[in-house]
N, CA and C atoms of all chains as a GROMACS GRO file, in nm:
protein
  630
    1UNK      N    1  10.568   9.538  11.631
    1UNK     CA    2  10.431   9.591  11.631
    1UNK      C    3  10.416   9.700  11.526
    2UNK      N    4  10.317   9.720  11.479
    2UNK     CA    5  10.289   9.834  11.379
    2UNK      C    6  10.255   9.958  11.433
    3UNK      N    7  10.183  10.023  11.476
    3UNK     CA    8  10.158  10.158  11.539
    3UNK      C    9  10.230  10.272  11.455
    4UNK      N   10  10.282  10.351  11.507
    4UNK     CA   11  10.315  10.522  11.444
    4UNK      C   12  10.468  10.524  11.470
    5UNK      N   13  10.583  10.513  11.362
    5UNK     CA   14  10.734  10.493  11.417
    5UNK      C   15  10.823  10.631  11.400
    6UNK      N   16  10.869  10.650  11.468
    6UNK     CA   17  11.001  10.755  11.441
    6UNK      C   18  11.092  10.688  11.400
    7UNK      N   19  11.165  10.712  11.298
    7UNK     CA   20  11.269  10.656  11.276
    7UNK      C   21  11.400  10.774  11.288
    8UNK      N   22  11.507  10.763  11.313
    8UNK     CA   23  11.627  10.851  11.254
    8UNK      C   24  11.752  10.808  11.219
    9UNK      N   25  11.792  10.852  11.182
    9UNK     CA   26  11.904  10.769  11.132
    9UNK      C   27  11.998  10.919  11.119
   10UNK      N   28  12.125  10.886  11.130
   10UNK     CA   29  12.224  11.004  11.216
   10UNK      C   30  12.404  10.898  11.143
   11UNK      N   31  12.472  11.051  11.157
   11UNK     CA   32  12.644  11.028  11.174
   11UNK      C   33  12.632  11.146  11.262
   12UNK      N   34  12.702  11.099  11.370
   12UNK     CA   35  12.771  11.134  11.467
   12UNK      C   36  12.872  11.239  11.471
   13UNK      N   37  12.919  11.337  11.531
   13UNK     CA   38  13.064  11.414  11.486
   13UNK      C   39  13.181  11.322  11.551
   14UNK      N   40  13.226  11.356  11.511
   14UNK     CA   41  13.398  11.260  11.567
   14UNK      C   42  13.387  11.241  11.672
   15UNK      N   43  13.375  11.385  11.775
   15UNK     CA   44  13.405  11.384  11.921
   15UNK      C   45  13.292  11.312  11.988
   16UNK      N   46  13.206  11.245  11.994
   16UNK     CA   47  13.058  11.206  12.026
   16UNK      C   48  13.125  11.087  12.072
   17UNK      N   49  13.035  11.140  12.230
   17UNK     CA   50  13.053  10.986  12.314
   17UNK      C   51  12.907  10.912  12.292
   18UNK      N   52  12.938  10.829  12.211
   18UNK     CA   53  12.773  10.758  12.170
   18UNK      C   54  12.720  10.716  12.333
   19UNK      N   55  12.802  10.628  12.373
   19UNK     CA   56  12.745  10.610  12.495
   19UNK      C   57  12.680  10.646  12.593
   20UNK      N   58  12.725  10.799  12.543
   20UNK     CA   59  12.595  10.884  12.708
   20UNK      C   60  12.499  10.934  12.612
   21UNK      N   61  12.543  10.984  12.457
   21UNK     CA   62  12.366  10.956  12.421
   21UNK      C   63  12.284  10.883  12.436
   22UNK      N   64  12.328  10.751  12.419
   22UNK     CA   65  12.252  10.619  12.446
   22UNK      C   66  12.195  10.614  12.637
   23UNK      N   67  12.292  10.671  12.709
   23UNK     CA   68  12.226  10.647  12.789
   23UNK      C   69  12.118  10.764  12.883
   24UNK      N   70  12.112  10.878  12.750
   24UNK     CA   71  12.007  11.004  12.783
   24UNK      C   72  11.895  10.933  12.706
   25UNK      N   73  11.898  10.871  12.591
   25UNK     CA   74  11.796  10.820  12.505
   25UNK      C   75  11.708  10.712  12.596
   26UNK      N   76  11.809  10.597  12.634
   26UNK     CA   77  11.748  10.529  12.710
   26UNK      C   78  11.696  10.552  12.851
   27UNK      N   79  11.729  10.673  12.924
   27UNK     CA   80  11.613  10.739  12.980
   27UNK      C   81  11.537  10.821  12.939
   28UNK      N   82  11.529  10.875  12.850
   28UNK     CA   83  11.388  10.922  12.796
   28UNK      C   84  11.306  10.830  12.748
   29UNK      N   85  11.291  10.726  12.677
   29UNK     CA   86  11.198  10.594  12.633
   29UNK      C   87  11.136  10.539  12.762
   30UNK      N   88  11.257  10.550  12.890
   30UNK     CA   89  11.231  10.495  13.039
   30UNK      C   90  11.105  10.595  13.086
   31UNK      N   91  11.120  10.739  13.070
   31UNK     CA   92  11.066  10.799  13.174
   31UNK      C   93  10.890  10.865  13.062
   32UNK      N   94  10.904  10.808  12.947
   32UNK     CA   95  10.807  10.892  12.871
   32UNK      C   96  10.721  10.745  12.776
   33UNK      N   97  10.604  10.754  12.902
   33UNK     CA   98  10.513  10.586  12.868
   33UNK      C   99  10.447  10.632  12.764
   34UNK      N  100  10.478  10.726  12.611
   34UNK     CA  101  10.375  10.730  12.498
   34UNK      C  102  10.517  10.626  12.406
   35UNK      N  103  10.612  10.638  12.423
   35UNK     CA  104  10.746  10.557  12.385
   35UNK      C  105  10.686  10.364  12.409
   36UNK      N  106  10.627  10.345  12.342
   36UNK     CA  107  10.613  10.166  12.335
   36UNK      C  108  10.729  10.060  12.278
   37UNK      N  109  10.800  10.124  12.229
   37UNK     CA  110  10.877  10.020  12.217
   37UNK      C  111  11.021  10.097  12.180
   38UNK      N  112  11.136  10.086  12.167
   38UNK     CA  113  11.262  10.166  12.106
   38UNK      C  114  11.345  10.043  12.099
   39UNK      N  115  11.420  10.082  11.952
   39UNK     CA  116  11.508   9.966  11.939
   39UNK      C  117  11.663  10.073  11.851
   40UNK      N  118  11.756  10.016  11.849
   40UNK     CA  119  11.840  10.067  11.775
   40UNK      C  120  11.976   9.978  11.722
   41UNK      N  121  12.048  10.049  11.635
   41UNK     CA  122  12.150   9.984  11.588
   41UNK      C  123  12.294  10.077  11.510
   42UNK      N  124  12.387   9.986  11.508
   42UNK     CA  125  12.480  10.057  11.428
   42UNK      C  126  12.537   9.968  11.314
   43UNK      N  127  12.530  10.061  11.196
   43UNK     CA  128  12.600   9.974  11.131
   43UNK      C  129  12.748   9.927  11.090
   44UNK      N  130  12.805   9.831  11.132
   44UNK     CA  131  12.923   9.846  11.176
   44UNK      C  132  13.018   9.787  11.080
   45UNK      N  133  12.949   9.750  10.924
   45UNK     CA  134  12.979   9.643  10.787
   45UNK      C  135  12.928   9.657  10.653
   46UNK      N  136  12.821   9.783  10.718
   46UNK     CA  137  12.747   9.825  10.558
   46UNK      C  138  12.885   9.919  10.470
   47UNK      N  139  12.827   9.900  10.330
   47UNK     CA  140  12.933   9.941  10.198
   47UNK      C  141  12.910  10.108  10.250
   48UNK      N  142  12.986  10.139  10.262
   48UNK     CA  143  13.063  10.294  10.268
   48UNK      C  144  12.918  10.379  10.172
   49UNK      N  145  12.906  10.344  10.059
   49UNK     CA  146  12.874  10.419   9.928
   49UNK      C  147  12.713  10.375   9.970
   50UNK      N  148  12.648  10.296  10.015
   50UNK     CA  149  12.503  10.269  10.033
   50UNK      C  150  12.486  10.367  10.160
   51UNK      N  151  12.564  10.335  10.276
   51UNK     CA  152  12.500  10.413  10.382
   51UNK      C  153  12.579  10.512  10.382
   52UNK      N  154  12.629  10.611  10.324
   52UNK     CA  155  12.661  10.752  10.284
   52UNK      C  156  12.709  10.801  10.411
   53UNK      N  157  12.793  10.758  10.498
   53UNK     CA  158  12.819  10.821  10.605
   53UNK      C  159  12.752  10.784  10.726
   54UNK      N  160  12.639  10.760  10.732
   54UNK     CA  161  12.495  10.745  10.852
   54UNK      C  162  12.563  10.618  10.893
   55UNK      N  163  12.583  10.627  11.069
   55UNK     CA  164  12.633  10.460  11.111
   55UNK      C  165  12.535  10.474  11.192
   56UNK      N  166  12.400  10.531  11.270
   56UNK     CA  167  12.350  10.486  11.388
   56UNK      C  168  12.127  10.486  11.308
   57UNK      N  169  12.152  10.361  11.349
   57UNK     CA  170  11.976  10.410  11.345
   57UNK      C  171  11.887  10.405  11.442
   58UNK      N  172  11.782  10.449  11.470
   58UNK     CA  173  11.683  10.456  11.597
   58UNK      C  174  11.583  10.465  11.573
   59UNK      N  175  11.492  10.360  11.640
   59UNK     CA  176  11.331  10.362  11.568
   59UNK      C  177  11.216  10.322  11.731
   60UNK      N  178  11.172  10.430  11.745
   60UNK     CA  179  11.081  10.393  11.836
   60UNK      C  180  10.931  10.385  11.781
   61UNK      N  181  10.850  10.334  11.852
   61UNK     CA  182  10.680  10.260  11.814
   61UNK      C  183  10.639  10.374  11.907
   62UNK      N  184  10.493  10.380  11.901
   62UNK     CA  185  10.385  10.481  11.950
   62UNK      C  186  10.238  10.426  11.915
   63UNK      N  187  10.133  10.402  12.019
   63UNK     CA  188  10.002  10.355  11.921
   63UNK      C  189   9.966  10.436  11.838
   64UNK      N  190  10.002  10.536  11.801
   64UNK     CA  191   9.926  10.676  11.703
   64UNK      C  192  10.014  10.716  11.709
   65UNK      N  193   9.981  10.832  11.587
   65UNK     CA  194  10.020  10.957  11.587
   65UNK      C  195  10.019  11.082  11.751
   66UNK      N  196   9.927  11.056  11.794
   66UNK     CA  197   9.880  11.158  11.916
   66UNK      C  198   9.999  11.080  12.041
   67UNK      N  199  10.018  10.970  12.024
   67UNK     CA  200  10.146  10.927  12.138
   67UNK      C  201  10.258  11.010  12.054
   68UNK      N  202  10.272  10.967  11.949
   68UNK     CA  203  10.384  11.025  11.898
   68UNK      C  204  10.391  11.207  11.927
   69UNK      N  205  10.290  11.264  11.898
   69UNK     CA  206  10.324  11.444  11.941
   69UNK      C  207  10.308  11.410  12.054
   70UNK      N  208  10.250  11.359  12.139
   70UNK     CA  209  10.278  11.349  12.323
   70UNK      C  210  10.443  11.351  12.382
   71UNK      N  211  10.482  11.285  12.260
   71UNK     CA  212  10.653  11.231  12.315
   71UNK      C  213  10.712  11.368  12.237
   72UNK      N  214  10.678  11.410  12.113
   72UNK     CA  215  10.785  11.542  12.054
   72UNK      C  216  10.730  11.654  12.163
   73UNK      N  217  10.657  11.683  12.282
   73UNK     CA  218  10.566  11.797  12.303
   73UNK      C  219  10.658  11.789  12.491
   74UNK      N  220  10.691  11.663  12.466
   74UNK     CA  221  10.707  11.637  12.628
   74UNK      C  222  10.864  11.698  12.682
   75UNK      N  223  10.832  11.746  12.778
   75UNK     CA  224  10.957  11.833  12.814
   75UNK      C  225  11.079  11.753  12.843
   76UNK      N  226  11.084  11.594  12.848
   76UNK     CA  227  11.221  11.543  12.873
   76UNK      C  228  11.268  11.547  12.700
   77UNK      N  229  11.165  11.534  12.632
   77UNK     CA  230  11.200  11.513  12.478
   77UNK      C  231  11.263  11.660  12.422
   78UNK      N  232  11.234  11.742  12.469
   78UNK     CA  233  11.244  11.878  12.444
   78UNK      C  234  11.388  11.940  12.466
   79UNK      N  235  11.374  11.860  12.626
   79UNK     CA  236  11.558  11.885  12.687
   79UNK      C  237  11.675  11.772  12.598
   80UNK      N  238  11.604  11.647  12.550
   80UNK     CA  239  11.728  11.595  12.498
   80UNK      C  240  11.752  11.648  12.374
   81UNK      N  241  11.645  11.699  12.322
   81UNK     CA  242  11.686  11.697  12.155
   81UNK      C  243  11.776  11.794  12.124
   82UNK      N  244  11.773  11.917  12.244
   82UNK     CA  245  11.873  12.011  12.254
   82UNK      C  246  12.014  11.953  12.263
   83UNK      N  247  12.042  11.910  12.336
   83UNK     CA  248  12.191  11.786  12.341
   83UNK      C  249  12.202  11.762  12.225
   84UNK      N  250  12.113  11.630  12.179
   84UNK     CA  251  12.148  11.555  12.081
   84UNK      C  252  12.138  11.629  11.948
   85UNK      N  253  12.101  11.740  11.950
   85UNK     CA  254  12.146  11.827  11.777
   85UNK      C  255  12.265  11.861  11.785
   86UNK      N  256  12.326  11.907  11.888
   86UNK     CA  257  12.472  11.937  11.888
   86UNK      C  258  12.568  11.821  11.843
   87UNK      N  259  12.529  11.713  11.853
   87UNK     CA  260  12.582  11.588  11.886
   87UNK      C  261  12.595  11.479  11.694
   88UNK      N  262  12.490  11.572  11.639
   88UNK     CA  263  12.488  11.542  11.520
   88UNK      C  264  12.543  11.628  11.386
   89UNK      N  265  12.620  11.561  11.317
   89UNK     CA  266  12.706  11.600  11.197
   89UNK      C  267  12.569  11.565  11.038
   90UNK      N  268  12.504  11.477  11.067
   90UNK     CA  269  12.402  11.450  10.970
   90UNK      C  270  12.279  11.338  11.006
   91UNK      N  271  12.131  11.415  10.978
   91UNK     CA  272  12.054  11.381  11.020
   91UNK      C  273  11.920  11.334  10.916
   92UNK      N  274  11.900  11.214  10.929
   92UNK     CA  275  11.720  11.207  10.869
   92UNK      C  276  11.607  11.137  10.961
   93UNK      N  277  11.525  11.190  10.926
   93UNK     CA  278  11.396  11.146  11.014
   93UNK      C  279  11.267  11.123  10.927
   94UNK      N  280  11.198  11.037  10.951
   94UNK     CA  281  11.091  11.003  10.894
   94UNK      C  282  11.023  10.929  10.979
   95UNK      N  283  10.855  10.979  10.986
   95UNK     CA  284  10.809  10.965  11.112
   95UNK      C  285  10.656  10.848  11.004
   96UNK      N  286  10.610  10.785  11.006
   96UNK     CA  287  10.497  10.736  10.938
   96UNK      C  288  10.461  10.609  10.999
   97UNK      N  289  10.319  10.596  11.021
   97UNK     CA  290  10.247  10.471  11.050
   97UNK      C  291  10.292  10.337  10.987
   98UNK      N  292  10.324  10.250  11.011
   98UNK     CA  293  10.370  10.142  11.019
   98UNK      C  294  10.310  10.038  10.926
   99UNK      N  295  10.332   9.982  10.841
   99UNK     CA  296  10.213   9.898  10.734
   99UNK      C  297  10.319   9.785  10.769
  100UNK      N  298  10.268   9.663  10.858
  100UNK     CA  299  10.330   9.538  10.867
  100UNK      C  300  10.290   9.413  10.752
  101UNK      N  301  10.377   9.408  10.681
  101UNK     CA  302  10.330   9.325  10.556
  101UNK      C  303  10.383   9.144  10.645
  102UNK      N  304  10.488   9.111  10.716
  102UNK     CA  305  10.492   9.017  10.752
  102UNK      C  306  10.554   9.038  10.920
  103UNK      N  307  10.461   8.954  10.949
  103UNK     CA  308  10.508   8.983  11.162
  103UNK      C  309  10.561   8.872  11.212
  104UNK      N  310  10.652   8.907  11.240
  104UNK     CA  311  10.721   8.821  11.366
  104UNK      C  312  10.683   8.763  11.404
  105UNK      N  313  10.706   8.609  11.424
  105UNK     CA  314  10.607   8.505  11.450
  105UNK      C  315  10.718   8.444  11.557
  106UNK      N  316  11.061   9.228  11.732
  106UNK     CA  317  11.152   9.122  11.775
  106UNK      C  318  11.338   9.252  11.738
  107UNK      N  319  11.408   9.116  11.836
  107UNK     CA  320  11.556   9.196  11.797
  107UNK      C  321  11.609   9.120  11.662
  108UNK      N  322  11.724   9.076  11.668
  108UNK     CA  323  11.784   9.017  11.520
  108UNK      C  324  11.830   9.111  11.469
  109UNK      N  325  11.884   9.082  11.336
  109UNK     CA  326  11.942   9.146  11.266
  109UNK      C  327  11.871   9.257  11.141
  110UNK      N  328  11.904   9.385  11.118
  110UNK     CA  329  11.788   9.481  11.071
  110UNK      C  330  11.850   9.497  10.962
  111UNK      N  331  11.802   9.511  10.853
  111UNK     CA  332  11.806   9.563  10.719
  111UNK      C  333  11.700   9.680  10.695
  112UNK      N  334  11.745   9.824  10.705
  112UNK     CA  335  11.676   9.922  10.698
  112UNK      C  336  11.722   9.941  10.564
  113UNK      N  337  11.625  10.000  10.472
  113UNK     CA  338  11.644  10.116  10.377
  113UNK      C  339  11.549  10.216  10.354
  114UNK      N  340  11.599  10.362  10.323
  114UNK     CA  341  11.556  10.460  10.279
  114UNK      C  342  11.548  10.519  10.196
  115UNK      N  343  11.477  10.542  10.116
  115UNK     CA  344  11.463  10.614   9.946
  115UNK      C  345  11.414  10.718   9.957
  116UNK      N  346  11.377  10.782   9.848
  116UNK     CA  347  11.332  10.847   9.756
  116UNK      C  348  11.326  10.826   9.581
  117UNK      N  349  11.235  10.798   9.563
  117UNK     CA  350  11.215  10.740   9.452
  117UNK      C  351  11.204  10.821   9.356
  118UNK      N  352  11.221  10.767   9.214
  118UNK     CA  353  11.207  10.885   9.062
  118UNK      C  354  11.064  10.920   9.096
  119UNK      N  355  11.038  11.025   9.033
  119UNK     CA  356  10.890  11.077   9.026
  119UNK      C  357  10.870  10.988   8.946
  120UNK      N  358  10.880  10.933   8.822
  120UNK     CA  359  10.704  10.846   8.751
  120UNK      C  360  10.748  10.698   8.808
  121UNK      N  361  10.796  10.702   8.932
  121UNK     CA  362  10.753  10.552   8.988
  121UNK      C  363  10.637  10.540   9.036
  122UNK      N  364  10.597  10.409   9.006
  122UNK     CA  365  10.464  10.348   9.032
  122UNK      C  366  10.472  10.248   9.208
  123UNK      N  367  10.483  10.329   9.274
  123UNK     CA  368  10.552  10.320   9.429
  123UNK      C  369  10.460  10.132   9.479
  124UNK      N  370  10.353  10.123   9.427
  124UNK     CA  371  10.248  10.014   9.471
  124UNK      C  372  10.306   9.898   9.382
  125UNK      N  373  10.356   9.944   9.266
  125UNK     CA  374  10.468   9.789   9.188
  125UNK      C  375  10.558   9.768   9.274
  126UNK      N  376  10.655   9.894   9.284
  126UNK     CA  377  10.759   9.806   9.407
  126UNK      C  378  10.735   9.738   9.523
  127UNK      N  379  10.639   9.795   9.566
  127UNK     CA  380  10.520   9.712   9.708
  127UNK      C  381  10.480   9.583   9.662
  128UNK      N  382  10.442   9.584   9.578
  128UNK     CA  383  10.339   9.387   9.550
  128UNK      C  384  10.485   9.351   9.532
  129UNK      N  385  10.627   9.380   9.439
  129UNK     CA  386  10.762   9.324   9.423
  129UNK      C  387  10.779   9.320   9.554
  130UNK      N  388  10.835   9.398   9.654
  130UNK     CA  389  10.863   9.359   9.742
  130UNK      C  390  10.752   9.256   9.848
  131UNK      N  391  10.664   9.233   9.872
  131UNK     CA  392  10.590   9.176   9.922
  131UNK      C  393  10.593   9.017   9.870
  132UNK      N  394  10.624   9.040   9.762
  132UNK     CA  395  10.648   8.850   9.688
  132UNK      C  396  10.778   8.845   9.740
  133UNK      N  397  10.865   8.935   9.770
  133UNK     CA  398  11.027   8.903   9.817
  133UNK      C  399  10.982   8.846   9.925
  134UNK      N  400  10.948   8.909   9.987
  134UNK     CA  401  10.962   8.844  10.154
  134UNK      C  402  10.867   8.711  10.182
  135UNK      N  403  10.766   8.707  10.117
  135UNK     CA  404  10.687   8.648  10.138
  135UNK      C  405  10.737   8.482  10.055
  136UNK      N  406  10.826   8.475   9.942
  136UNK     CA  407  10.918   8.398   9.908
  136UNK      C  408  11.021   8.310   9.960
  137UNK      N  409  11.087   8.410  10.073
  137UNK     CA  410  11.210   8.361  10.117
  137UNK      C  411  11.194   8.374  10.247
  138UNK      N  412  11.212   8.235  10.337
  138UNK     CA  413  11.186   8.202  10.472
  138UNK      C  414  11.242   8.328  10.570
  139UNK      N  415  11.400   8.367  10.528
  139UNK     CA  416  11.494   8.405  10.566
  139UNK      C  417  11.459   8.511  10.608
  140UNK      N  418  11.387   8.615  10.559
  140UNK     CA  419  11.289   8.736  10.618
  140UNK      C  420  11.188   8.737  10.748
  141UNK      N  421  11.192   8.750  10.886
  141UNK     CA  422  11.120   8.671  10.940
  141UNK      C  423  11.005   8.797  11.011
  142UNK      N  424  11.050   8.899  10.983
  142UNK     CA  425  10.915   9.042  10.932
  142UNK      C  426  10.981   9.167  10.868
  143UNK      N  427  10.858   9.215  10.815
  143UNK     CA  428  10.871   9.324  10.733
  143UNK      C  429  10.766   9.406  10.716
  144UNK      N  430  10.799   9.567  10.738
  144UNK     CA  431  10.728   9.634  10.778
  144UNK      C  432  10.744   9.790  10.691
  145UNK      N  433  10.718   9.839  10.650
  145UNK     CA  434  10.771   9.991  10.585
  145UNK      C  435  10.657  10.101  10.616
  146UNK      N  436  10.675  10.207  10.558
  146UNK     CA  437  10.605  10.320  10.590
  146UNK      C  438  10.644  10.410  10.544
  147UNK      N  439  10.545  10.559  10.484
  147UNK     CA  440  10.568  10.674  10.389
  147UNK      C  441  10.526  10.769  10.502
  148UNK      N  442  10.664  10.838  10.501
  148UNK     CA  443  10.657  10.998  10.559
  148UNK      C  444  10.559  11.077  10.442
  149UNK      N  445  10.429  11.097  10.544
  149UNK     CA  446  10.372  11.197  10.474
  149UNK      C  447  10.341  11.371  10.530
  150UNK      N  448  10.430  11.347  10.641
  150UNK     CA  449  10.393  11.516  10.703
  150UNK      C  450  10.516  11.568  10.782
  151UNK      N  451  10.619  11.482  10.747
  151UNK     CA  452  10.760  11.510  10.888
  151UNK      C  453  10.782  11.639  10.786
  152UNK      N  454  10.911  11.729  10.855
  152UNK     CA  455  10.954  11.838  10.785
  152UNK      C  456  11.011  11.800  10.698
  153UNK      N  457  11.024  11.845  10.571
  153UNK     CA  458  11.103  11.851  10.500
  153UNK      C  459  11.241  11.844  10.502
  154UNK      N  460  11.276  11.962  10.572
  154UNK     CA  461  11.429  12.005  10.609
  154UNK      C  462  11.494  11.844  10.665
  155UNK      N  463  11.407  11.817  10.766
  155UNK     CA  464  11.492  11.703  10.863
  155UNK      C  465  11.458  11.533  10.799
  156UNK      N  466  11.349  11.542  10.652
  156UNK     CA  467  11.371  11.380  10.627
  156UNK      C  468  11.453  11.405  10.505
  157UNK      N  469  11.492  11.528  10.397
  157UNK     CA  470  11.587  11.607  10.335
  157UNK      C  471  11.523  11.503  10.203
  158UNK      N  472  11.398  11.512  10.139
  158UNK     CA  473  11.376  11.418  10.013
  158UNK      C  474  11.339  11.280  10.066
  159UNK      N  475  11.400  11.235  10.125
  159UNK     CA  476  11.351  11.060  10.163
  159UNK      C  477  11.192  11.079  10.227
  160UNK      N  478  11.201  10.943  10.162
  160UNK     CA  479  11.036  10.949  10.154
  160UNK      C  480  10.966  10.802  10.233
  161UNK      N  481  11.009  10.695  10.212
  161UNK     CA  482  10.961  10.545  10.228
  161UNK      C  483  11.088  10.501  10.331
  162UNK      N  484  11.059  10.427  10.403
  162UNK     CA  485  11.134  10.378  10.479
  162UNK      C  486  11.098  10.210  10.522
  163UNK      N  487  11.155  10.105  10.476
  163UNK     CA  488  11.145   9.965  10.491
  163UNK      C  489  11.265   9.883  10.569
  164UNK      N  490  11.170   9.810  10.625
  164UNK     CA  491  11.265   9.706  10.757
  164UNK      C  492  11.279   9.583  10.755
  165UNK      N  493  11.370   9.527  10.757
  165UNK     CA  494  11.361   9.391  10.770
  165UNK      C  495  11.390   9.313  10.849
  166UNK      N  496  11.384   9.229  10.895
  166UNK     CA  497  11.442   9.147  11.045
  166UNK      C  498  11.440   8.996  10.982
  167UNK      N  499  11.588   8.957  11.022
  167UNK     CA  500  11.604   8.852  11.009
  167UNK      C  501  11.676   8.781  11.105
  168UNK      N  502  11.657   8.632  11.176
  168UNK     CA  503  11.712   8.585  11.278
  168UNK      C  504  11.832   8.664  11.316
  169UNK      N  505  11.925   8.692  11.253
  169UNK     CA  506  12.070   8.650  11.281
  169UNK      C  507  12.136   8.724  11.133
  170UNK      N  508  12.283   8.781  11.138
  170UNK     CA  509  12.337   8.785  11.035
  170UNK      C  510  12.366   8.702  10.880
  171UNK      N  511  12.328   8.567  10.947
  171UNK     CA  512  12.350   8.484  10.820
  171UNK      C  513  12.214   8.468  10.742
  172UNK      N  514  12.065   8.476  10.869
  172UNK     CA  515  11.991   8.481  10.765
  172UNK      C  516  11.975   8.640  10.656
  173UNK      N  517  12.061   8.698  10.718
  173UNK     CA  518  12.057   8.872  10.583
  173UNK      C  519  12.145   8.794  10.513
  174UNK      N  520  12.258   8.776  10.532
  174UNK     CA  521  12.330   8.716  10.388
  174UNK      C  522  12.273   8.601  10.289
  175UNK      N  523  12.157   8.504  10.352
  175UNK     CA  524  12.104   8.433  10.252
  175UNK      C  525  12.016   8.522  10.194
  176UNK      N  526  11.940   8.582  10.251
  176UNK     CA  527  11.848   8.693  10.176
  176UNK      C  528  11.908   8.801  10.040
  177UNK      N  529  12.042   8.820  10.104
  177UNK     CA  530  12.129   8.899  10.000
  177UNK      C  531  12.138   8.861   9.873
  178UNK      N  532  12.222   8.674   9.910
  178UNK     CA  533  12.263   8.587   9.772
  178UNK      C  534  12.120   8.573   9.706
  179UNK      N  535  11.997   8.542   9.792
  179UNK     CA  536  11.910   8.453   9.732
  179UNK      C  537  11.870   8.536   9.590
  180UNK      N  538  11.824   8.410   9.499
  180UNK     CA  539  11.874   8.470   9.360
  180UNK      C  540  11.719   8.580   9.303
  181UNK      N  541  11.565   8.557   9.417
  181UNK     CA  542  11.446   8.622   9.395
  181UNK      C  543  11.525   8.780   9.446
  182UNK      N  544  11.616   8.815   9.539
  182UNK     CA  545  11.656   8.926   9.568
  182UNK      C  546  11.699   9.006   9.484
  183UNK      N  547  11.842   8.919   9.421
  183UNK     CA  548  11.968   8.967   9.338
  183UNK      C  549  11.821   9.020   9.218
  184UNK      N  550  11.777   8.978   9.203
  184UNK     CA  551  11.616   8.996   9.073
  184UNK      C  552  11.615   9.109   9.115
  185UNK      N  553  11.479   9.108   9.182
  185UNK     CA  554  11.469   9.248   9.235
  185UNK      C  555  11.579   9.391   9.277
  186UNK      N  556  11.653   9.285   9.340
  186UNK     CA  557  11.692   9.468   9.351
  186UNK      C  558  11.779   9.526   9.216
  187UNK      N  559  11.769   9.475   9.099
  187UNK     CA  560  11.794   9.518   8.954
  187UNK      C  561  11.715   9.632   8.931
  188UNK      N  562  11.596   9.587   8.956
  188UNK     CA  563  11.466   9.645   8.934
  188UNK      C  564  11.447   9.735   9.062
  189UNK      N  565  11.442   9.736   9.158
  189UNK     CA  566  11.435   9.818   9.285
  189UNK      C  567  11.557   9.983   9.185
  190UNK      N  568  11.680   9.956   9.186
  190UNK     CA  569  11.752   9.998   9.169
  190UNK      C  570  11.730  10.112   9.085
  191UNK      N  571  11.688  10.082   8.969
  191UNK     CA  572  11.610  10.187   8.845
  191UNK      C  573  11.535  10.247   8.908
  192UNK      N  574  11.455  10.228   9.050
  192UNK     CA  575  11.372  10.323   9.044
  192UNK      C  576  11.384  10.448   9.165
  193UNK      N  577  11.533  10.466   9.209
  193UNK     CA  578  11.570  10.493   9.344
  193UNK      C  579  11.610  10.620   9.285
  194UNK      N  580  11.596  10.736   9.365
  194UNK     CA  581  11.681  10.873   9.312
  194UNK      C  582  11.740  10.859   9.425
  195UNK      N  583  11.756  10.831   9.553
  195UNK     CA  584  11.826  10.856   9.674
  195UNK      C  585  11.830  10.711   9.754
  196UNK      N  586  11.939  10.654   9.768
  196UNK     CA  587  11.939  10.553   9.871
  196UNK      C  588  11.999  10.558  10.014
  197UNK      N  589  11.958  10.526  10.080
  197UNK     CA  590  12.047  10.502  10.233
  197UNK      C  591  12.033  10.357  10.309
  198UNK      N  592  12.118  10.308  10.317
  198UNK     CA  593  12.096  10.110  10.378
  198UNK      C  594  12.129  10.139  10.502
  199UNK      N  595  12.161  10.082  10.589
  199UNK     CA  596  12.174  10.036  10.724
  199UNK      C  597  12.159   9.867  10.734
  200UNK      N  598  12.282   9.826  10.767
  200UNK     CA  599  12.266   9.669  10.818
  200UNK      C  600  12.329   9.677  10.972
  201UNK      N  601  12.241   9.618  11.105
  201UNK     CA  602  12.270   9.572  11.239
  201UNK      C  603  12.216   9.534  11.306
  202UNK      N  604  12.284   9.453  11.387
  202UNK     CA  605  12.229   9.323  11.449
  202UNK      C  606  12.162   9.462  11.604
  203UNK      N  607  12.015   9.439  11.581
  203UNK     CA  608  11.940   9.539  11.654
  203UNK      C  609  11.937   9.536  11.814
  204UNK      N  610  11.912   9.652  11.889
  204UNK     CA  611  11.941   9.644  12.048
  204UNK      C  612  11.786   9.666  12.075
  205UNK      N  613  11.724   9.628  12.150
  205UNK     CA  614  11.644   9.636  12.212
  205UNK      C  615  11.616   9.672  12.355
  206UNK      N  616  11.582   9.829  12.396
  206UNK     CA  617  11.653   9.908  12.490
  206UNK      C  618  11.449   9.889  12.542
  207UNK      N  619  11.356   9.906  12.436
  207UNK     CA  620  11.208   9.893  12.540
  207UNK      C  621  11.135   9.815  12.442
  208UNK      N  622  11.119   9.718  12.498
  208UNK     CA  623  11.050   9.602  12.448
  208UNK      C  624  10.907   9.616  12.395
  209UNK      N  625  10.826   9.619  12.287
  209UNK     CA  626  10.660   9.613  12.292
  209UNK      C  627  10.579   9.508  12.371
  210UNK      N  628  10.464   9.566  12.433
  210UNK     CA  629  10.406   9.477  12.524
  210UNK      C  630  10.287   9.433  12.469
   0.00000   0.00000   0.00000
């Protein structure tokens, strides 16, 4: 779907149990209905020298912008992000409306 | 949809003409079956600090791992990304077969 996306894309520190991030993330998407869709991945084969370190990406949907500050404003979002900065060695984010040039059919 | 994701992230030279690489990429996908959506989007207000220069962010979804590797070989790609390439000051890729933790409704 197109709507308003967060994207981030992250390396991890060594000690990082991905798994219970994943499973604080996936209750916050659970418990915070401006979150429409969340998907994620790792890359587990990309060339060293293209993805510069970054193995995890995360992209959740929002109908707008205004879902989207609903979800940065909301206090479960507030409590994880505290966690999950500790949890990160390198971070990018880019947040922009969605231009679907070809959809999933 | 889930499948397999081909993210990338740029930042492009300043005298790129950002809407050439758009109609180029848009004949890519729209060319080759193997792409089965595609979607991108320009951070125009995240912080600075946390998207660190990256600017555009593009997605791709394709069935399955093998349809990214025909997309890779296919020879309208190997083209383009000659040309993609010249115009990148910052790259970041991501290739993975995507999780789907909240579905769009």
């Amino acid at each position: 779907m197109a709507g308003f996306k967060h994207l981030v894309i992250v390396k991890f520190k060594e000690d990082v149990v991905v798994e219970d991030i994943l499973k604080g993330m996936q209750k916050l998407v659970s418990d915070i209905d401006a979150v429409k869709s969340f998907e994620w991945g790792q890359d587990i084969e990309g060339e060293e020298m293209l993805r510069q370190g970054f193995t995890h990406a995360f992209l959740m949907t929002f109908e707008d912008k205004q879902g989207y500050t609903a979800f940065v404003g909301h206090p479960c979002h507030v409590e994880f992000s505290a966690t999950f900065s500790t949890a990160i060695d390198k971070i990018v984010l880019l947040d922009f409306p969605s231009v679907v040039v070809k959809a999933a059919t």
